[in-house]
C-alpha positions in Angstrom: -16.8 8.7 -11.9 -17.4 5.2 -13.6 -17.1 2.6 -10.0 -17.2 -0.8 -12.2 -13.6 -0.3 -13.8 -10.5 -0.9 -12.6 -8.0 2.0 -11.4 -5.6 4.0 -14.4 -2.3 4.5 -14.2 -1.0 7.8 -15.2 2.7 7.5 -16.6 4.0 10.7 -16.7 7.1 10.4 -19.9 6.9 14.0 -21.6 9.8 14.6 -20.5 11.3 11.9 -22.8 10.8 13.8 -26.4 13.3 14.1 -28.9 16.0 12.7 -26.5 14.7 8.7 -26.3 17.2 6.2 -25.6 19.7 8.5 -24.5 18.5 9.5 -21.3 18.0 7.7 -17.8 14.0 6.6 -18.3 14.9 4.7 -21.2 17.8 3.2 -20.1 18.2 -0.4 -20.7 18.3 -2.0 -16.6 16.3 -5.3 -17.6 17.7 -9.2 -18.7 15.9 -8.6 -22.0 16.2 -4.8 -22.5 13.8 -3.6 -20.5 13.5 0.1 -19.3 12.5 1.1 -15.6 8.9 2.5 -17.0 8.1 -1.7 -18.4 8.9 -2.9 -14.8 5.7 -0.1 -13.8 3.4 -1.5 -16.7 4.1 -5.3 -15.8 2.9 -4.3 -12.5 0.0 -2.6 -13.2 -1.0 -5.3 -15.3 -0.5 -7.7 -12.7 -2.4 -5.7 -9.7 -5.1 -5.0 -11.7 -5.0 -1.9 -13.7 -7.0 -1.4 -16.8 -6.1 1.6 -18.4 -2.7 3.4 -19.1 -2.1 6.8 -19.7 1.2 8.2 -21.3 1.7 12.1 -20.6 4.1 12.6 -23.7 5.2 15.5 -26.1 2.8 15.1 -29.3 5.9 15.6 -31.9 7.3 12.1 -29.8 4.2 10.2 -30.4 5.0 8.0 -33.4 8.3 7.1 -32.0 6.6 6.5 -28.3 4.3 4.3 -30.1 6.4 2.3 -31.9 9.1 1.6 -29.0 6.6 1.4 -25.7 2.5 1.3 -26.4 2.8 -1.0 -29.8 4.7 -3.2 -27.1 2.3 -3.4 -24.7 -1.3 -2.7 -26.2 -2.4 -6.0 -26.3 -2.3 -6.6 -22.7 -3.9 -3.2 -21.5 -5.8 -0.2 -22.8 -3.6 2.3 -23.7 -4.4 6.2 -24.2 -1.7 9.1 -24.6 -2.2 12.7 -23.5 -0.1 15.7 -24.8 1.5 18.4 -22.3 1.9 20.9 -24.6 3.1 24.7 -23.2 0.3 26.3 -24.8 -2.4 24.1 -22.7 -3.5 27.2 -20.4 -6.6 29.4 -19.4 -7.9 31.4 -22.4 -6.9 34.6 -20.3 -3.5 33.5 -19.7 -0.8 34.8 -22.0 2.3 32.6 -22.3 5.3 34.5 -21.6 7.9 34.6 -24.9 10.5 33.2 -23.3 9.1 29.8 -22.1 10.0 26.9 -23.9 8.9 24.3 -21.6 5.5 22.9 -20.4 4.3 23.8 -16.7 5.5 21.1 -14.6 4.2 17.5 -12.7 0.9 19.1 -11.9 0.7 20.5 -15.3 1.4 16.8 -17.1 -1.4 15.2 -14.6 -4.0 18.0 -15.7 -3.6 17.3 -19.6 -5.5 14.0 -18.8 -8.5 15.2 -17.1 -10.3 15.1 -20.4 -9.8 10.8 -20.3 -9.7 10.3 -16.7 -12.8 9.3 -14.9 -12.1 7.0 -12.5 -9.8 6.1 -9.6 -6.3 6.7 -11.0 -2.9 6.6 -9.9 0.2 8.7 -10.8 3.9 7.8 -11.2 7.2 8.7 -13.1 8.6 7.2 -15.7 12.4 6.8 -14.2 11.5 5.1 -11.3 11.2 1.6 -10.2 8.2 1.1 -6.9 7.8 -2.3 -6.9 5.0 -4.8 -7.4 4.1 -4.1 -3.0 3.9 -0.7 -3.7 1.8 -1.5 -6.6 -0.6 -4.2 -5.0 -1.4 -1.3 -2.0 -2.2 1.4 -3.9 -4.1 -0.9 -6.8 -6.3 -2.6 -3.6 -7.4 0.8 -2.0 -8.1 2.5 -5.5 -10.2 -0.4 -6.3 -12.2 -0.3 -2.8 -16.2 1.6 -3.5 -16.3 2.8 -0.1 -13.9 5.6 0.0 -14.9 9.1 -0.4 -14.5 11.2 -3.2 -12.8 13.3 -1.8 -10.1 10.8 0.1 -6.9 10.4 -1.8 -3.9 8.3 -1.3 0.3 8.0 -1.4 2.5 4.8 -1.2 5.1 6.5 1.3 8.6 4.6 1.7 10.6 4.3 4.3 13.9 6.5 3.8 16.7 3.8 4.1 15.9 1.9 0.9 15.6 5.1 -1.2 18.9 6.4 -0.6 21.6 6.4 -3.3 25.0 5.2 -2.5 26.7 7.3 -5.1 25.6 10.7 -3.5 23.1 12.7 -2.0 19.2 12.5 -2.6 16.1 15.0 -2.1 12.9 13.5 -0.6 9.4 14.3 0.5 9.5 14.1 4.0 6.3 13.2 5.4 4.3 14.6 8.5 1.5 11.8 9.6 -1.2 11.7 12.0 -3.5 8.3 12.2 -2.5 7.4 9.1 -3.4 10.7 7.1 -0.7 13.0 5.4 -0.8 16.5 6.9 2.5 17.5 5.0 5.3 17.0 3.0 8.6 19.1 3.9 11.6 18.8 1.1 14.6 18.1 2.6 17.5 18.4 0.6 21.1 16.9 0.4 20.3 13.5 2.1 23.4 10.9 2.7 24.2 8.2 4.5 27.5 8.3 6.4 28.9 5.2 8.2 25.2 3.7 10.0 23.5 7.4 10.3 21.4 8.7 7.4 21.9 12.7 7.5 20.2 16.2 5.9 22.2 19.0 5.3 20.6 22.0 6.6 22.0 25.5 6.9 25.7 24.0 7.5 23.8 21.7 10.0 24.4 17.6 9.5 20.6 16.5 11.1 20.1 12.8 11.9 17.1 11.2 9.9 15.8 7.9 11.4 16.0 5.0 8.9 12.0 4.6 9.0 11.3 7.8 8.1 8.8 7.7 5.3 9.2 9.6 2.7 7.0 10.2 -0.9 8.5 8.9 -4.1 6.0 10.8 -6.2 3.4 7.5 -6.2 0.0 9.1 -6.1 -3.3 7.8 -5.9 -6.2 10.0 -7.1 -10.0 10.3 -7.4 -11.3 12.5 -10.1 -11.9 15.1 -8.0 -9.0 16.1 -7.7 -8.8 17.5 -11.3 -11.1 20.3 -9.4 -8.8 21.8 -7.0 -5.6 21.5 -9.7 -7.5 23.3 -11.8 -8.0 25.8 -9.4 -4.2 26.1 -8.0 -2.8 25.8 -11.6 -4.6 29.6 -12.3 -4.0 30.7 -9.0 0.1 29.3 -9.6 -0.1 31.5 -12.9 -1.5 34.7 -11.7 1.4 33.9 -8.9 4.4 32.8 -10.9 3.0 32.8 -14.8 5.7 35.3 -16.0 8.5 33.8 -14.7 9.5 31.3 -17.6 11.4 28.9 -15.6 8.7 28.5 -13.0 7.0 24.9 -12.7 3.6 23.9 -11.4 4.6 20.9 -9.0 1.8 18.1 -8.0 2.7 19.2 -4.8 1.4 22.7 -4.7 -2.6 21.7 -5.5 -1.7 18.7 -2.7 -1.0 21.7 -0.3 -3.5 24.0 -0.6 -5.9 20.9 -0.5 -5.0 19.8 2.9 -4.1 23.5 4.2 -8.1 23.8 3.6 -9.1 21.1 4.4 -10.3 20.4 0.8 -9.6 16.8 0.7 -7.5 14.0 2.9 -4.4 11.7 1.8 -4.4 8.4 3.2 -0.6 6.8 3.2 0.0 3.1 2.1 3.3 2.6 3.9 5.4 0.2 2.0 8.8 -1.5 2.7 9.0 -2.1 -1.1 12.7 -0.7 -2.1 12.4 1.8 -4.2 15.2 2.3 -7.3 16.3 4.8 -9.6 19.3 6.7 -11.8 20.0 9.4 -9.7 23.7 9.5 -10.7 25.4 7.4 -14.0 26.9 4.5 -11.3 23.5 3.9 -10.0 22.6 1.9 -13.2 24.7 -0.9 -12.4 23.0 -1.5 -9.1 19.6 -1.2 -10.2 20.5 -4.0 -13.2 21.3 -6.0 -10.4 18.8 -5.7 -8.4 16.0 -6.2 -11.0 18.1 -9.4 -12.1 18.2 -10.7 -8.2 14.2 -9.9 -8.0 14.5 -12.4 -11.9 16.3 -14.7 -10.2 13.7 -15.3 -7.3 11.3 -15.2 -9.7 9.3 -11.8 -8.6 9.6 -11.5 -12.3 10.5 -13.2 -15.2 13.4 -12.5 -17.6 11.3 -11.2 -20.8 8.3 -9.1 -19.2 5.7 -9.0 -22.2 6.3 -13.2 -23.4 5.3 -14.1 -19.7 2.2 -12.3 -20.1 
């Protein structure tokens, strides 16, 4: 692990291919024209991130190039991965009916090849906030964490809620400020002043505070080891099944089931924003112009820097 550079972030965009500009990560929520994923990269740059990483499709990569890294490569290094569906154990035969890479897990493992320091992990269609940023960019960049310590920004449920319908989120279990697990919990809404998951027919009562993970991960290289690991252990498992995906989530798991590793959480009262339905896009334009307006950023991203 190289200790003297600053922490990578790990932008996970395959997902973006063929269909740029027409779907929610590339949607236009900035004064100037900027995307969700810019309002990452300005923050990054700003908390003190050195390296990005862009986990794209490699039949995008001229077109990716053009519209995000030429924008942005003379502020920070820039490197781009591939998630390709073939990138699997020699052993491993690739069922004839997949036609899609293996999943979050998958997209973080193509990097491990350009990865060797502290790193974090986010997607490219949401918006975490420079707080969120500044936590996670502070305790990657601190040289007396173990190796085997990893970390998540966790949010508190009431300002990642979607007025326009219900929301899934990671529901965490914490003990002295260490994960011990996420639960999903599905169909979340907030009715009247109550925030509520549907289970089995049954309306439960979540408490506002709840903290919940947004997918914002921060990694050593170790952890390349144990996904690895899970990611053949997930294909002798689930390998034939075409539609099956290899979430970060399981090699998480099965890390602090045995004990392989600890998370530490950065709690954050950062709001977190996103396009979960079409009539969430006019909120989050506001709410990045309100955070221009009071000058947490300014109105053309890259001519500020």
């Amino acid at each position: 692990m190289d200790n003297n550079k600053g922490p990578t972030l790990l932008i996970m965009a395959a997902g973006l291919g063929s269909r740029y500009g027409g779907i929610k990560q590339l949607e236009q929520i900035g004064p100037s024209g900027e995307c969700i994923m810019e309002y990452s990269i300005f923050d990054a740059i700003k908390t003190g991130f050195e390296k990005l990483v862009f986990v794209i499709k490699r039949s995008f990569e001229k077109d990716f190039t053009q519209k995000i890294s030429n924008k942005w490569d003379k502020f920070i290094e820039i490197k781009h991965v591939f998630q390709e569906i073939d990138e699997v154990p020699e052993s491993f035969k690739i069922p004839s009916q997949r036609q899609k890479p293996w999943g979050t897990g998958h997209a973080v493992l193509s990097s491990r090849h350009i990865i060797q320091e502290p790193f974090s992990v986010i997607n490219a269609d949401d918006f975490y906030g420079r707080e969120a940023f500044r936590a996670i960019a502070d305790h990657l960049k601190q040289k007396n964490i173990p190796e085997n310590e990893h970390c998540l920004v966790a949010y508190q449920l009431i300002n990642t809620l979607s007025e326009f319908g219900s929301v899934s989120r990671g529901v965490c279990t914490i003990k002295n400020d260490y994960l011990t697990s996420i639960k999903e919990a599905t169909h979340i809404n907030k009715i009247d002043n109550h925030i509520y998951n549907k289970v089995d027919n049954r309306q439960l009562i979540l408490p506002e505070d709840t903290l919940v993970s947004m997918n914002f991960w921060g990694f050593k290289p170790s952890i390349f080891d144990v996904m690895v690991e899970a990611f053949e252990k997930f294909l002798i498992r689930k390998g034939d099944n075409p539609d099956a995906e290899f979430f970060i989530a399981y090699p998480l798991d099965m890390g602090l089931k045995n004990h392989i590793f600890s998370i530490k959480v950065l709690k954050t009262k950062e709001k977190w924003m996103g396009i979960t339905y079409p009539e969430d896009k006019k909120n989050i334009q506001n709410g990045v112009l309100n955070k221009v307006r009071t000058e947490i950023y300014p109105e053309h991203l890259v001519n500020s820097l």
